[in-house]
N, C-alpha and C positions, 0 to 999 in steps of 0.2 A: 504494500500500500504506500503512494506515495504523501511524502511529508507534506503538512503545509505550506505554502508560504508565509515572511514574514508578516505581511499584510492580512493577509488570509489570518493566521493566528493572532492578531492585533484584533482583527475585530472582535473574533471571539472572547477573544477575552476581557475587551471591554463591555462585553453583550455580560461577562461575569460579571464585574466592578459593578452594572447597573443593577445584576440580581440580587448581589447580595446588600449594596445600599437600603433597593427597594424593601429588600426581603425583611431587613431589618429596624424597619421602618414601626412596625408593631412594636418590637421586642424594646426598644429606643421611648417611645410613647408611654408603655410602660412605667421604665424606670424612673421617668421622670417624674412622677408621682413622688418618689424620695431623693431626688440629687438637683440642683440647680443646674441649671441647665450650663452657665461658664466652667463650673466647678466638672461636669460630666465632660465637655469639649475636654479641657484641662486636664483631666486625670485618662482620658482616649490616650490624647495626643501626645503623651508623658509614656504612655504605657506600650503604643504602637514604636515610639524613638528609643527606649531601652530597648527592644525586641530588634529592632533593625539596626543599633550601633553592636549588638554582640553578634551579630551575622555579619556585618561587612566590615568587622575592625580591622582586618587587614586593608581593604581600597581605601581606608578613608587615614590608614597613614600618608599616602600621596597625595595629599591635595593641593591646590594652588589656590594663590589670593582668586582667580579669576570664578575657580570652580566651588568654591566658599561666598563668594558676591551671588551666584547664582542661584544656589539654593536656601539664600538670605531673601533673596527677591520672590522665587516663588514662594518661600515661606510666610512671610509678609503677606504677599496678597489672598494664600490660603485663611489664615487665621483672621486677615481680614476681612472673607468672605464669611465666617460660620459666625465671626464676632458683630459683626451689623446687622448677618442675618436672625441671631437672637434678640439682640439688642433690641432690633427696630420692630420684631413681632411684639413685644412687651408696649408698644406705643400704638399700633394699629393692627387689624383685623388677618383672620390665618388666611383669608380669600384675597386680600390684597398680598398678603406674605408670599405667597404662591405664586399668584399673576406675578408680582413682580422679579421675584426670582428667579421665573420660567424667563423673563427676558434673554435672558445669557446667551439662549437660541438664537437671538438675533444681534448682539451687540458683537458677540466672535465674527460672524462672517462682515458685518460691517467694519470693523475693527482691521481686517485682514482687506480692506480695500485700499489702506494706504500702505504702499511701499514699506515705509521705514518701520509697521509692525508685524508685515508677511512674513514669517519663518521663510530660510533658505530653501530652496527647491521646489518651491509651494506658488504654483500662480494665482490672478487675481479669479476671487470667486465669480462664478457664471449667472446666469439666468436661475437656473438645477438649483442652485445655495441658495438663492431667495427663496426659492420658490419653498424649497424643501424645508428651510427656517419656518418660513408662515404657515407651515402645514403642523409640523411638532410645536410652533407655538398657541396655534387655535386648540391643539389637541390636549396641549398642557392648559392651558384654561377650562376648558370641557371634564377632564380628569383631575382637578384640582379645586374646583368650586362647586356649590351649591346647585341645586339645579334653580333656572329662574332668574340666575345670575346675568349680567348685562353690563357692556363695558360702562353704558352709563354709570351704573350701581354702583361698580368698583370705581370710577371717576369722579364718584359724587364731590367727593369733600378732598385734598391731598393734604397729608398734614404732615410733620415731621418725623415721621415713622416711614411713612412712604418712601420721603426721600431716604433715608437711611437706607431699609430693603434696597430703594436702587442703588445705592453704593454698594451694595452686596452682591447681585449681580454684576456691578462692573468687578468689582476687584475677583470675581470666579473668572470672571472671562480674561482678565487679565493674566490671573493666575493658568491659566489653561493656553494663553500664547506663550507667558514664559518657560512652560515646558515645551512646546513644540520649537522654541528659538533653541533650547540647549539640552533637548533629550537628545541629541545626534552626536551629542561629543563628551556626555557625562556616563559613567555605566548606571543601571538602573538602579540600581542597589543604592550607590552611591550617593544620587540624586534624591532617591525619596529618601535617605534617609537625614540628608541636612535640611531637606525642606520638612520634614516634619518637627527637627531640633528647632529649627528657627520657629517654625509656627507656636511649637509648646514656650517659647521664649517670649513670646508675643504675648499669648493667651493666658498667661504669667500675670504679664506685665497689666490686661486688662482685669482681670478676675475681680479688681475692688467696682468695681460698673454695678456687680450686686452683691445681695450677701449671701454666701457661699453655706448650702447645706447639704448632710447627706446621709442616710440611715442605710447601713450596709446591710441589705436584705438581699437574697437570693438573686431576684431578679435584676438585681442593678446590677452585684458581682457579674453574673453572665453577661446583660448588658455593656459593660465594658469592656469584659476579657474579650466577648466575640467582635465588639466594635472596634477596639483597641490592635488586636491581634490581625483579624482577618477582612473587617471592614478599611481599617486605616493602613497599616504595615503592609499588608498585603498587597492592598486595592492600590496604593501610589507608588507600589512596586511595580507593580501589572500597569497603568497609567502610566510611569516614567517608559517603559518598556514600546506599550503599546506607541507611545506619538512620537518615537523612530521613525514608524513607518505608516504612519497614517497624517494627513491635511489637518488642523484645526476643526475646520468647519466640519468635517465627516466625523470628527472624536466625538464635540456637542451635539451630534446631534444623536446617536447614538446611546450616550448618556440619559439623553432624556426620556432613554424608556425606565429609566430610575421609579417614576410613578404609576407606570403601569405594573412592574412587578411589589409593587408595593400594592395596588389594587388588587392583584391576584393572591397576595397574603392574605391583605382584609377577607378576602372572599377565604379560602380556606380554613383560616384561623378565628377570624372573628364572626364567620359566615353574614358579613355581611351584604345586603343586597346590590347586584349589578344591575343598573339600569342602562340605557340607551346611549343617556347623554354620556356616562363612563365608558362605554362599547366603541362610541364615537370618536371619544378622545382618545382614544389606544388605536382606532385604525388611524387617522392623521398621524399620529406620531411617527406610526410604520410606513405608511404613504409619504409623510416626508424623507426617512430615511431610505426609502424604495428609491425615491426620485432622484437624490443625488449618488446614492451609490450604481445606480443603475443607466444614468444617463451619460451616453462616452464622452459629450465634449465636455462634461464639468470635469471629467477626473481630473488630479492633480497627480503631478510626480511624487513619486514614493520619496519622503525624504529621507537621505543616505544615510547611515549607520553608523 
């Protein structure tokens, strides 16, 4: 049987990263019933960067200023992204939280229209990228709100929560070009695991934002060890790995079936009910990423290794 390709096993295993986020999307909701939600980030992101600095202590005697700047940078705009996207849910609604974080779909490939922040070997996105963006993004709204719901609705009032979430979505997106600019010259190991040290240095540094509690019960211990271990260590392993060899725009979009497999847990776990409008926004999400992985003239070059 022949091997993959690297591409080929890039996707897949981003198709992972997205299940097990989703998947763990219950077990997360849970916890949080006894952990603050900074002090939860915090003790992941702590727990994922002990696990990955006693696997890659050897690469990470070689490092250079250049490759220590870089996983300071995506680490920054990671912990920038979980810390506004908490932060700014404690000020406005989880329908806006959502809508606005589902943004990310669209700010990467717009993002990726100027020269000076297109990763190397990657050209300017096509027709197929928009198109496919506005398709995972309708679908993210459809599977992420209420039914009933109306862009007016979410539009009504903007208040400083809103703006925050959309900080949160730029700095994911941001965080998602600074791995495709230097997953091609970092080993993956290596990569995620300074951008995770940076981020828990971050998320450190934020943690007085609230007041930090947390009752070690069953379900948080698991909550963390499997967030920690195989949602974070793992998944930014897999993530530095995968945008070797895949475009920006096809990683996000890709990701974004993050909430469909989180749907499919609710339905199995919590048994709770699928209706139409959920049905709807899980095929968009697949019809956006149908359309640009499938249409020739968007493809992009594989970026090198």
């Amino acid at each position: 049987m022949r091997r993959p390709t690297p591409g080929a096993l890039a996707h897949l295993l981003l198709i992972f990263i997205a299940l097990v986020w989703g998947s763990t999307f219950v077990l997360v909701k849970s916890a949080l019933q006894n952990v603050s939600p900074l002090l939860f980030n915090l003790i992941r992101m702590s727990l994922a960067t002990i696990a990955l600095f006693a696997i890659n202590y050897r690469q990470l005697r070689r490092l250079t200023p250049k490759t220590l700047a870089a996983g300071g940078i995506a680490g920054f705009f990671l912990a920038a992204g979980y810390q506004l996207q908490t932060f700014g849910l404690n000020l406005t609604t989880s329908t806006k939280s959502a809508f606005i974080t589902g943004m990310v779909v669209f700010f990467v490939p717009a993002l990726t229209l100027f020269p000076g922040l297109r990763p190397k070997g990657t050209s300017r996105p096509g027709w197929a990228s928009g198109l496919g963006a506005a398709s995972a993004f309708a679908g993210l709204i459809l599977i992420t709100t209420p039914s009933g719901t109306t862009l007016a609705n979410i539009f009504q009032s903007i208040g400083r929560g809103d703006l925050i979430t959309l900080g949160c979505a730029v700095a994911f997106a941001a965080h998602l070009l600074t791995l495709a600019h230097t997953a091609s010259r970092i080993p993956p190991g290596t990569l995620a695991t300074l951008q995770l040290a940076a981020c828990t240095l971050f998320m450190l540094l934020t943690l007085p934002l609230e007041r930090p509690h947390i009752v070690a019960k069953p379900i948080v211990v698991t909550a963390l060890l499997v967030c920690g271990l195989v949602g974070t260590a793992a998944a930014f392993t897999i993530q530095s790995f995968a945008q070797r060899h895949l475009p920006p725009t096809h990683t996000v979009l890709i990701l974004s079936l993050e909430p469909v497999f989180a749907w499919i847990t609710s339905l199995a776990f919590l048994h709770q009910s699928l209706g139409p409008r959920s049905t709807s926004g899980a095929v968009l999400i697949l019809a956006g990423i149908a359309v640009v992985e499938f249409t020739p003239s968007t493809h992009t070059t594989e970026i090198p290794a």
